[in-house]
C-alpha positions as CSV (number, residue, x, y, z in Angstrom):
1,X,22.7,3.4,7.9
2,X,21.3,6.2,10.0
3,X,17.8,8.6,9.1
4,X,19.0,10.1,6.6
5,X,20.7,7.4,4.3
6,X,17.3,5.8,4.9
7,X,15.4,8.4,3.8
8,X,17.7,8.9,0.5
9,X,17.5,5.7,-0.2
10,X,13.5,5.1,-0.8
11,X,14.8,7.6,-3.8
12,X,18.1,5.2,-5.3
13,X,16.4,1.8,-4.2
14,X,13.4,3.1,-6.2
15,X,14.8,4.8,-8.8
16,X,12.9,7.6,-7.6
17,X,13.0,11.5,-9.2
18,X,10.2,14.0,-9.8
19,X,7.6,12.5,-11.9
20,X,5.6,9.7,-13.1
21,X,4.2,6.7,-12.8
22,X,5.2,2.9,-11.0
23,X,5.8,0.5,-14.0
24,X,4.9,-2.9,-14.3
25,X,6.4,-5.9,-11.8
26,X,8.0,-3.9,-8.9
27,X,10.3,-1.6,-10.9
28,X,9.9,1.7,-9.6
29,X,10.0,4.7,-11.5
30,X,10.0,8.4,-10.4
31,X,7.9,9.7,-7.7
32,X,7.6,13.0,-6.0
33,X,8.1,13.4,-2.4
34,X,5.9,13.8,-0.3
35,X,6.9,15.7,3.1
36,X,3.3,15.7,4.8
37,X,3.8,12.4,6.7
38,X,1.7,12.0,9.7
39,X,1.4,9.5,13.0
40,X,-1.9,8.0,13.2
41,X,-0.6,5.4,15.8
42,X,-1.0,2.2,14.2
43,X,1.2,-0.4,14.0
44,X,-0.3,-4.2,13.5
45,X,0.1,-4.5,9.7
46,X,-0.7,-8.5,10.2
47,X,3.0,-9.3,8.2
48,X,4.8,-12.6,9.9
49,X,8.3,-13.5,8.9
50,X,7.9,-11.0,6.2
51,X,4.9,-13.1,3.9
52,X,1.7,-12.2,4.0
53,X,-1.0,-15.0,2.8
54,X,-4.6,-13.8,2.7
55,X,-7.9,-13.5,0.4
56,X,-8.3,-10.7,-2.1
57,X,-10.8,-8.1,-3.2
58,X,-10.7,-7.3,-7.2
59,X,-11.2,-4.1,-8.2
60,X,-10.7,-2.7,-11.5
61,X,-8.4,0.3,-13.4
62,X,-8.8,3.7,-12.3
63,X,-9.6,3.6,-8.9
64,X,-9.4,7.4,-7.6
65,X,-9.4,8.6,-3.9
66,X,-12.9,10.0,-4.3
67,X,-14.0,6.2,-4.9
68,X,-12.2,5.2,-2.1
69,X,-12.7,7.8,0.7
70,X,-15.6,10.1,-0.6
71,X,-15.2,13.9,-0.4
72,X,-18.2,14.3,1.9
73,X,-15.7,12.4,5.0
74,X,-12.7,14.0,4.5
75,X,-13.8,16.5,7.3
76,X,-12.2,13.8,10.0
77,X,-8.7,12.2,10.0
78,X,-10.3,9.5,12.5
79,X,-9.1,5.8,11.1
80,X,-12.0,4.4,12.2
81,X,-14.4,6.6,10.8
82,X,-12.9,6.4,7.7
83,X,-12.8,3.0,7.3
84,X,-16.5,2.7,8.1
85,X,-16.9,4.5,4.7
86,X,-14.1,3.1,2.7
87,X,-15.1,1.9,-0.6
88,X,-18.7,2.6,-0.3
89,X,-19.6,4.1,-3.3
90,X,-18.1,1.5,-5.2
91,X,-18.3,-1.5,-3.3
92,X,-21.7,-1.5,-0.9
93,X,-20.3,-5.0,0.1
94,X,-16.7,-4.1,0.9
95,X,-17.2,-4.0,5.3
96,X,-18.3,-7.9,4.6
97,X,-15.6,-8.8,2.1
98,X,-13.0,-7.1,4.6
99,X,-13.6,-9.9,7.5
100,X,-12.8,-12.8,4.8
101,X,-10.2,-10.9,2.1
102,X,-7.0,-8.4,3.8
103,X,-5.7,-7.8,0.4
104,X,-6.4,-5.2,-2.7
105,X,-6.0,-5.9,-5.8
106,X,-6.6,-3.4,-8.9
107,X,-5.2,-2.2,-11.9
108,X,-3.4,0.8,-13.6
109,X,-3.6,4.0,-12.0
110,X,-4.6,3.2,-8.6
111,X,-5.2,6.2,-5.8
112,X,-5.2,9.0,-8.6
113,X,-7.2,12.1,-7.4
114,X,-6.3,14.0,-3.9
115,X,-3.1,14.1,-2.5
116,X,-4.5,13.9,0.6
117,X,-3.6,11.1,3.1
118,X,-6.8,10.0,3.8
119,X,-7.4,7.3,1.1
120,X,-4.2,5.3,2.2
121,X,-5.5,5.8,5.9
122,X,-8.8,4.9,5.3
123,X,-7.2,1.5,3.7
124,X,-5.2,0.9,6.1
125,X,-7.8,1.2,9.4
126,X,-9.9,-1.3,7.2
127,X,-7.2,-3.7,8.1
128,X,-6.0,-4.3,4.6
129,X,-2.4,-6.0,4.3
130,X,-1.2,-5.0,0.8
131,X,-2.8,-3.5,-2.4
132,X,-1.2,-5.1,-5.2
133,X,-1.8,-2.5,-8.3
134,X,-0.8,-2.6,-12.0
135,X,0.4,0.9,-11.1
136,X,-0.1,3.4,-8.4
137,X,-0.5,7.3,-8.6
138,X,2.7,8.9,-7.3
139,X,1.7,11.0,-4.8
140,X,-0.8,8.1,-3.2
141,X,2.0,5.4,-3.3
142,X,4.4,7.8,-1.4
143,X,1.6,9.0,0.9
144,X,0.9,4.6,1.4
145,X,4.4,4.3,2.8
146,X,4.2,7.1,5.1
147,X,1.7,6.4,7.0
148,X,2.4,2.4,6.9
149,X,0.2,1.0,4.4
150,X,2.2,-1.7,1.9
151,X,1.7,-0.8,-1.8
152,X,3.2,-3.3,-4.8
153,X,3.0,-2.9,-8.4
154,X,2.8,-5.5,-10.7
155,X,0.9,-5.8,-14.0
156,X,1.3,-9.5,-14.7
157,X,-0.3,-10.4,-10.9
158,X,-2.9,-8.0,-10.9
159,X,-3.8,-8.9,-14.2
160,X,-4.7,-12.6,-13.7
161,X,-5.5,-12.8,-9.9
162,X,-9.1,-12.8,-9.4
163,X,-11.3,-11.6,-6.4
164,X,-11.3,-14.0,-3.7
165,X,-7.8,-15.5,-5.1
166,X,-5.7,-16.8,-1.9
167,X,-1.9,-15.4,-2.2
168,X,1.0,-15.5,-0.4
169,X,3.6,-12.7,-0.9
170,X,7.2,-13.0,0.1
171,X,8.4,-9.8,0.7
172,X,12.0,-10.6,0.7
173,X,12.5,-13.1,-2.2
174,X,10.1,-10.9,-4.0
175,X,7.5,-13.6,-4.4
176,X,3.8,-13.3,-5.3
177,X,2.4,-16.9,-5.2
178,X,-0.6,-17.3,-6.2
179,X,-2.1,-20.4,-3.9
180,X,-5.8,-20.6,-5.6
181,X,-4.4,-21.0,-8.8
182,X,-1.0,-22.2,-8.8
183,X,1.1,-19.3,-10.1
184,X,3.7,-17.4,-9.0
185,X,5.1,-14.2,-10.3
186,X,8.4,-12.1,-9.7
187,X,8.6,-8.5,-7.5
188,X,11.5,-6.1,-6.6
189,X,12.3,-7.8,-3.2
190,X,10.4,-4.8,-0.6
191,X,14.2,-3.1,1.0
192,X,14.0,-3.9,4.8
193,X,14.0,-0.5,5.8
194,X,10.4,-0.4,3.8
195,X,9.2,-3.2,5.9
196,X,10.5,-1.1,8.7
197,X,8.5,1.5,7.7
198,X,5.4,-0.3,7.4
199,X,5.7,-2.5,10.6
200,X,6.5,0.6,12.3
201,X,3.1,2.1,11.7
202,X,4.7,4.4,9.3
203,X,7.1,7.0,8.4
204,X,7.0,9.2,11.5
205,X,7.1,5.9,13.9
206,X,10.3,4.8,12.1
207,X,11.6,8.1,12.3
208,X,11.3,8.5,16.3
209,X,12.8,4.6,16.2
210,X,15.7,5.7,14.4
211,X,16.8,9.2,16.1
212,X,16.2,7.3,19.5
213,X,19.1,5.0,18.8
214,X,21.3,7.7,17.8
């Protein structure tokens, strides 16, 4: 499969046209595309033998990119000044909860607002895993991938996990397991070419991978 398969298939793996939302439990429905991907060099996404088990931080419907990189720091595209702010508006807690909990999860509507790629970014350099949402905002879940930050919807998880929960996600039997409380719920099974993506460091770092071997 070379670049450009790859690149169509995000779209037919996905189910992926114009418009809309992500519905519930990892079936993926219409998204635009978003062709302002950009290299911000990173690639330790903390993902071994595709699961990733860590802590989570709750947060709740709604959550728009002003919330999670105010307005007033969009002025730099430096990770680590915008992870220093990430969340602060809405969480004055969330640098501490960071060191003990590498996951998100929230619920319906996640990154609505800008289309700008600083909210993923700013996500990412906080040294989050995964955000786990009941559903994501189009443009912000497309703008996730590109620059290497892993995004999963699923109502029925991010319903009923609660902050601080302990879960392990299987990325290729589509697995989110639940450890705190025993429960485990079923995901589209992330394409290995995503995982590619995101272990890459993103979009553009996959890109330059995949033209070099051509």
């Amino acid at each position: 499969m070379d670049f450009k398969d790859n690149k169509s298939n995000i779209r037919n793996i996905y189910n992926i046209t114009n418009n809309s939302d992500f519905t519930k439990n990892g079936d993926f429905k219409n998204t635009s595309n978003n062709n302002n991907n950009s290299n911000y060099g990173q690639t330790d996404n903390n993902i071994t033998n595709n699961v990733i088990i860590d802590r989570v931080i709750k947060y709740k419907d709604n959550i728009d990119t002003d919330v999670i990189i105010p307005a007033r720091y969009l002025n730099t595209t430096n990770p680590e000044e915008l992870a220093a702010h990430c969340f602060e508006d809405l969480d004055k807690d969330f640098q501490n909860k960071v060191k003990e909990a590498k996951i998100i999860v929230a619920g319906y509507n996640f990154g609505c607002g800008s289309s700008r790629e600083h909210a993923p970014l700013a996500i990412k350099a906080s040294n989050i895993k995964l955000v786990i949402a009941k559903t994501f905002a189009r443009i912000f879940f497309r703008n996730a991938i590109n620059i290497g930050l892993l995004v999963i919807p699923c109502v029925d998880a991010a319903e009923e996990i609660n902050d601080f929960d302990q879960i392990e996600v299987n990325l290729d039997d589509g697995i989110i397991y639940n450890i705190t409380q025993d429960k485990k719920y079923k995901i589209k099974p992330v394409p290995g070419f995503i995982q590619e993506i995101i272990s890459s460091g993103g979009y553009i770092n996959y890109a330059k991978k995949v033209l070099g071997k051509q």
